[in-house]
C-alpha positions as CSV (number, residue, x, y, z in Angstrom):
1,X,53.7,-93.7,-148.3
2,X,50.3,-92.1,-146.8
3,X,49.9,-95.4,-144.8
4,X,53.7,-96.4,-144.0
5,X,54.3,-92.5,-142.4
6,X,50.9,-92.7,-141.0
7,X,51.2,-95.9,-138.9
8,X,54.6,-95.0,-137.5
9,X,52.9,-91.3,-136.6
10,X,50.4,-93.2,-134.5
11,X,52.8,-95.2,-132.4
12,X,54.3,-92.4,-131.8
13,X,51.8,-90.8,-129.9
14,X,50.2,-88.4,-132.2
15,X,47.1,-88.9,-133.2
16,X,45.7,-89.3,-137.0
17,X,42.2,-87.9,-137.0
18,X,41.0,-87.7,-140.1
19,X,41.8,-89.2,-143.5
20,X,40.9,-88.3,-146.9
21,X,41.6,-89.2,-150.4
22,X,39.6,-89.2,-153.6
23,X,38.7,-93.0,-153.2
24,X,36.7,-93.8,-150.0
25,X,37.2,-97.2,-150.2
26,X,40.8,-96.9,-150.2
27,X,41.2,-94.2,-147.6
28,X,39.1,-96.6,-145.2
29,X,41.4,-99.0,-145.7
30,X,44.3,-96.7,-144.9
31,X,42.8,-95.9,-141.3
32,X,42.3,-99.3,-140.6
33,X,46.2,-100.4,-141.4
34,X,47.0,-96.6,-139.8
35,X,44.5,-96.9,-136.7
36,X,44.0,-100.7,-136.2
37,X,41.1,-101.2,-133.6
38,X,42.8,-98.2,-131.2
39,X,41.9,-95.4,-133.1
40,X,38.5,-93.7,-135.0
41,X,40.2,-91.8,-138.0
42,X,37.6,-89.8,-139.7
43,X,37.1,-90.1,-143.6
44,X,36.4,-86.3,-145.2
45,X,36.8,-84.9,-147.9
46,X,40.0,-82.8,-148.6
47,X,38.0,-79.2,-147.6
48,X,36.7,-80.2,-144.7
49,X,40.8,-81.4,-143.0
50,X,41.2,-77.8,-141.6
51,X,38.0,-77.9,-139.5
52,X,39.7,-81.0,-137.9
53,X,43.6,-80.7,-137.9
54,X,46.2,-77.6,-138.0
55,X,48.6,-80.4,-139.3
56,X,47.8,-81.4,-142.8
57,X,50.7,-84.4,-144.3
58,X,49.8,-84.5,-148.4
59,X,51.1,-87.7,-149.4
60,X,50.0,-88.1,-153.1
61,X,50.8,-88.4,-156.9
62,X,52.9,-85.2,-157.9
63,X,50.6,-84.0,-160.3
64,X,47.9,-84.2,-157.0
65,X,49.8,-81.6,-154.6
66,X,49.0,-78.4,-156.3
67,X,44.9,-79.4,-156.5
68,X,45.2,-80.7,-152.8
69,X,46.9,-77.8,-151.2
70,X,43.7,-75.7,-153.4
71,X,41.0,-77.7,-151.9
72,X,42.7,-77.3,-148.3
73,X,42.6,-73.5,-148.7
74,X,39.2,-73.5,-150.2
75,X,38.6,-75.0,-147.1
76,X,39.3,-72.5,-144.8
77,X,43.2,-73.6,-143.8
78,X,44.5,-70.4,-142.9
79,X,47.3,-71.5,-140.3
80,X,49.3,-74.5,-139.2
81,X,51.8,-76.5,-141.1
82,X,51.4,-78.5,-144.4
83,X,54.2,-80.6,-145.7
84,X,54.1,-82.6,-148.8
85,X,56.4,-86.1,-149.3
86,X,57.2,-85.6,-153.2
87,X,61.0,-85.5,-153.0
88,X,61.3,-83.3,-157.1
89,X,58.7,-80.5,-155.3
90,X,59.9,-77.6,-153.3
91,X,57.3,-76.0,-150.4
92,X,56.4,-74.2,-153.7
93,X,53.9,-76.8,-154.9
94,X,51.5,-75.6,-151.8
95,X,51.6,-72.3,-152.9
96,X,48.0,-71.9,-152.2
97,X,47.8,-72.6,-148.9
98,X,51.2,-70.3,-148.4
99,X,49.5,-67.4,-149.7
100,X,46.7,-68.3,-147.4
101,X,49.3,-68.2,-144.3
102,X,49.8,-71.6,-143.8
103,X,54.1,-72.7,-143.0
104,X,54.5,-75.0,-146.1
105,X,57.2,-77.4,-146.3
106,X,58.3,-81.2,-148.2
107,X,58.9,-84.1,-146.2
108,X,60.5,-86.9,-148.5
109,X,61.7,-90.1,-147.1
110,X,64.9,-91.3,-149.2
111,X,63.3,-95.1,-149.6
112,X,61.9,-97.2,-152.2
113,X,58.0,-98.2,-150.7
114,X,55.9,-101.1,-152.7
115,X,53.2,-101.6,-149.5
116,X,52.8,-99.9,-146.7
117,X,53.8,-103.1,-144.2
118,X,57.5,-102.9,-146.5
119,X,57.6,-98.8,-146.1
120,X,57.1,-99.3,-141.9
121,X,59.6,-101.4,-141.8
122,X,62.1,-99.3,-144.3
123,X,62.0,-96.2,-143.0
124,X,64.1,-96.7,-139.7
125,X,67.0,-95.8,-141.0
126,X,65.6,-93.8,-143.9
127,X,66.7,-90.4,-144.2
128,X,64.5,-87.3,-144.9
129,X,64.8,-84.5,-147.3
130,X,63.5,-81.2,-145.6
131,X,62.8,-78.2,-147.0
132,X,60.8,-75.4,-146.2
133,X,59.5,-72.6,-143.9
134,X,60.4,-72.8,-140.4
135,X,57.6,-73.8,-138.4
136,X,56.9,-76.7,-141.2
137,X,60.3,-77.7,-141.4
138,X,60.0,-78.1,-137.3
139,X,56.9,-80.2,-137.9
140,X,58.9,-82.4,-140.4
141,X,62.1,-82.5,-138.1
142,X,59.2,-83.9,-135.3
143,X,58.2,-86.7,-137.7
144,X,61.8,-87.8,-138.4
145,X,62.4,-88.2,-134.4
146,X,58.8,-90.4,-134.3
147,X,60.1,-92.6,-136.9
148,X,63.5,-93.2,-135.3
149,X,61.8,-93.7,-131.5
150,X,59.4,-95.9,-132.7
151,X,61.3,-97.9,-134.8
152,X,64.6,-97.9,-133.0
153,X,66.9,-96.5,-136.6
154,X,68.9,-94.1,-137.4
155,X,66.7,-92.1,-139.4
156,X,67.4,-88.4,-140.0
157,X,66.5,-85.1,-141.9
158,X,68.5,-84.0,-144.9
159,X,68.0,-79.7,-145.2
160,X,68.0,-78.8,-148.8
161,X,67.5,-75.8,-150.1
162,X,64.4,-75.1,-152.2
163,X,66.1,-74.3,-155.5
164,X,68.4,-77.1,-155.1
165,X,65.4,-80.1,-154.9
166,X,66.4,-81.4,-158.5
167,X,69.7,-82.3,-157.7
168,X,68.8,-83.9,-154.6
169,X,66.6,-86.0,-156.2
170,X,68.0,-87.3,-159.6
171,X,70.4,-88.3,-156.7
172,X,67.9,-90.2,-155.0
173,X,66.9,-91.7,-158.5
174,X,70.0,-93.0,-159.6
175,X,70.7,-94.2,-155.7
176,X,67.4,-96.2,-156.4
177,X,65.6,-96.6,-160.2
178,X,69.0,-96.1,-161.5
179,X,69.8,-99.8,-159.6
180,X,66.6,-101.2,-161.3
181,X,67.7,-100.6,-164.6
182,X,71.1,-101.9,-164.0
183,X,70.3,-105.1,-162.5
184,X,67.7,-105.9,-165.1
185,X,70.0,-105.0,-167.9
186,X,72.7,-107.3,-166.1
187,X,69.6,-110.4,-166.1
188,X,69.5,-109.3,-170.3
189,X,73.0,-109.6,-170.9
190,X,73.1,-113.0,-169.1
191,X,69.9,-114.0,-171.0
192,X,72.8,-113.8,-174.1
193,X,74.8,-115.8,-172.1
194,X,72.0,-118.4,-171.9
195,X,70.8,-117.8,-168.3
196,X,66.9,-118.0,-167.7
197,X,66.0,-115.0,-165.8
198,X,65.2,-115.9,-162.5
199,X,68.4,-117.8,-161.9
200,X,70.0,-114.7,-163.6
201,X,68.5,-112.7,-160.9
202,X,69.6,-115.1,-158.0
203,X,73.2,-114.9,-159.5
204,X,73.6,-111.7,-159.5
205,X,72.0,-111.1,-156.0
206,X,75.1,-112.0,-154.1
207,X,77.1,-109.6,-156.5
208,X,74.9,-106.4,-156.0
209,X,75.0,-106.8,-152.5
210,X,78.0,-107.3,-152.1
211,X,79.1,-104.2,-154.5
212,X,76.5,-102.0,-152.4
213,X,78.5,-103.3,-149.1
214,X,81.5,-102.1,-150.2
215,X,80.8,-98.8,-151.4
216,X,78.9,-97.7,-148.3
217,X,81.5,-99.1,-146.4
218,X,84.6,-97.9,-148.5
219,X,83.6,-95.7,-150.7
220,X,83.2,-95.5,-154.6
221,X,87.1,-95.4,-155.6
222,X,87.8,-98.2,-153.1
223,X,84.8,-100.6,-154.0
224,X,86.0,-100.2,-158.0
225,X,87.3,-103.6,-159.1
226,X,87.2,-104.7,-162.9
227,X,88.3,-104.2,-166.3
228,X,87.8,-100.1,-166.5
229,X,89.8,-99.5,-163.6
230,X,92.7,-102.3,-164.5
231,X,93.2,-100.5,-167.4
232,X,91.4,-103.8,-169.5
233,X,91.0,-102.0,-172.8
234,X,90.7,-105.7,-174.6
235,X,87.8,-106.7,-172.1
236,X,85.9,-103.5,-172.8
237,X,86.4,-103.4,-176.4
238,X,85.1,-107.4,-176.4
239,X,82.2,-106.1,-174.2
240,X,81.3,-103.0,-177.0
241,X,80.9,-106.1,-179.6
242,X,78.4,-107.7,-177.4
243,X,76.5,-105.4,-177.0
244,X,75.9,-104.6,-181.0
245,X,73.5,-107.7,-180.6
246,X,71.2,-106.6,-177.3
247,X,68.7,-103.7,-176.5
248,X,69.9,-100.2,-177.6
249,X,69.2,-99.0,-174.4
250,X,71.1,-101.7,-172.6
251,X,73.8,-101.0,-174.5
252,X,73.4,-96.8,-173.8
253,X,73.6,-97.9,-170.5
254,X,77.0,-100.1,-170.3
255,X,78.6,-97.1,-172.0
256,X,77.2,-94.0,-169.8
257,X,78.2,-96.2,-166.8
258,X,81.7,-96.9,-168.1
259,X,82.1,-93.3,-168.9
260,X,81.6,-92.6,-165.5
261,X,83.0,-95.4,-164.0
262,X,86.5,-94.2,-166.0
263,X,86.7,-91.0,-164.1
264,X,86.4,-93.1,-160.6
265,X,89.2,-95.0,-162.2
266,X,91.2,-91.6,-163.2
267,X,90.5,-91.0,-159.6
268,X,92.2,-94.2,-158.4
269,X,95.0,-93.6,-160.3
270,X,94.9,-95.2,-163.7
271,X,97.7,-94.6,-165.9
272,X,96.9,-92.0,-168.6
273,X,98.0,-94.3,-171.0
274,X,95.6,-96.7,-168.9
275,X,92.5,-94.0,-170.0
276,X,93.6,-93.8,-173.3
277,X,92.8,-97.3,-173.8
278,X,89.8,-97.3,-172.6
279,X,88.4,-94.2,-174.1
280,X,89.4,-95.7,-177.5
281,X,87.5,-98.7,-176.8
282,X,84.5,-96.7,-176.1
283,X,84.4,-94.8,-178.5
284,X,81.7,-95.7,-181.0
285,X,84.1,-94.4,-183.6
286,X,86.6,-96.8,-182.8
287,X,84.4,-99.6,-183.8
């Protein structure tokens, strides 16, 4: 994240000068992909950022923010704008530095980074969730135009309210790791089926995409096709029997997604008699 943001901050114009990071080896590596051969970036330690920047962007683990935004006001940062990118912290988790007068803030991109190369290109038509003081959340509304210019998307902030963060981002988990767990518990189910995984996974490419397509371009109720929303009691009660013989959670998974997937149904229209069906053939009573 550190290295995908930073790059696209540099073509933008505004320079990175310093970097820092508990592992020198890997912060030097981070200004080289950041700065290339255009740039000297600086490697400090975290203390010694607000002798060289009013600016500070803390892109690390969760558990990191509260012991960074210390060493930052340890350091003397007694002004200027800090944003974090940890989309399930509010400003809150730089507390330290707030108390010491600095505008705190969260910048989260809504995308799923691996490397940085993958995150530059991804976050064009990311958007952002923003939270925060004023003057930070102008800093993080400055970063979101950067992104877009340089990279030509669409990219844009989200404003959330601090003591609404969790919501926004269980949302963002199920938009994302919630897909994960669905697509590999598809490739398990097919496994039964007799499918070796890989082609498993190119089978069901076409279908995910296709799903994903089709919800962002119709929305949820429109993109529902299959048995729960036909009404298909037989086919889900045949499905409930399958899945006696696969991985518990698989199986906790099928049934908290057709739950769900029966109230966009409801919202379709299904007959109640439709529901009824299908609620019995859920129900783990019922079998």
């Amino acid at each position: 994240m550190a290295q995908s943001l930073g790059r696209l901050i540099a073509d933008g114009g505004q320079p990175v000068v310093a970097l820092a990071a508990r592992n020198r080896s890997r912060a030097e590596h981070a200004a080289r992909f950041i700065g290339g051969p255009r740039e000297s970036i600086q490697i400090v330690g975290f203390s010694e950022l607000p002798r060289l920047a009013a600016h500070v962007l803390v892109a690390v683990s969760d558990e990191g923010i509260e012991p960074v935004a210390e060493a930052l006001a340890a350091g003397g940062m007694r002004s200027g704008v800090a944003l974090h990118t940890c989309g399930a912290r509010g400003p809150g988790a730089l507390a330290a530095l707030g108390i010491a007068g600095v505008a705190c803030g969260m910048l989260h991109p809504l995308q799923t980074i691996v490397s940085a190369e993958q995150g530059v290109r991804s976050l064009a038509d990311a958007a952002f969730g923003v939270s925060g003081d004023a003057e930070a959340i102008g800093w993080a509304d400055a970063i979101v135009e950067i992104v877009r210019t340089v990279t030509g998307g669409r990219g844009r902030s989200l404003y959330i309210d601090a003591d609404r963060l969790s919501y926004y981002h269980a949302g963002a988990v199920m938009a994302s790791n919630a897909l994960v767990a669905a697509l590999d518990a598809a490739v398990i189910l097919l496994a039964h089926a007799g499918i070796e995984r890989q082609a498993a996974l190119q089978a069901v490419g076409p279908l995910a995409r296709t799903t994903l397509d089709n919800v962002l371009d119709r929305g949820p109720q429109a993109a529902l096709t299959g048995p729960i929303v036909r009404g298909d009691a037989a086919t889900v009660a045949a499905h409930r029997e399958a899945l006696r013989d696969v991985d518990p959670t698989v199986a906790k998974l099928y049934e908290a997604a057709a739950g769900h997937l029966l109230q966009l149904a409801k919202q379709r229209g299904l007959s109640e008699a439709g529901v009824r069906a299908v609620e019995l053939a859920l129900d783990k009573r019922s079998g």
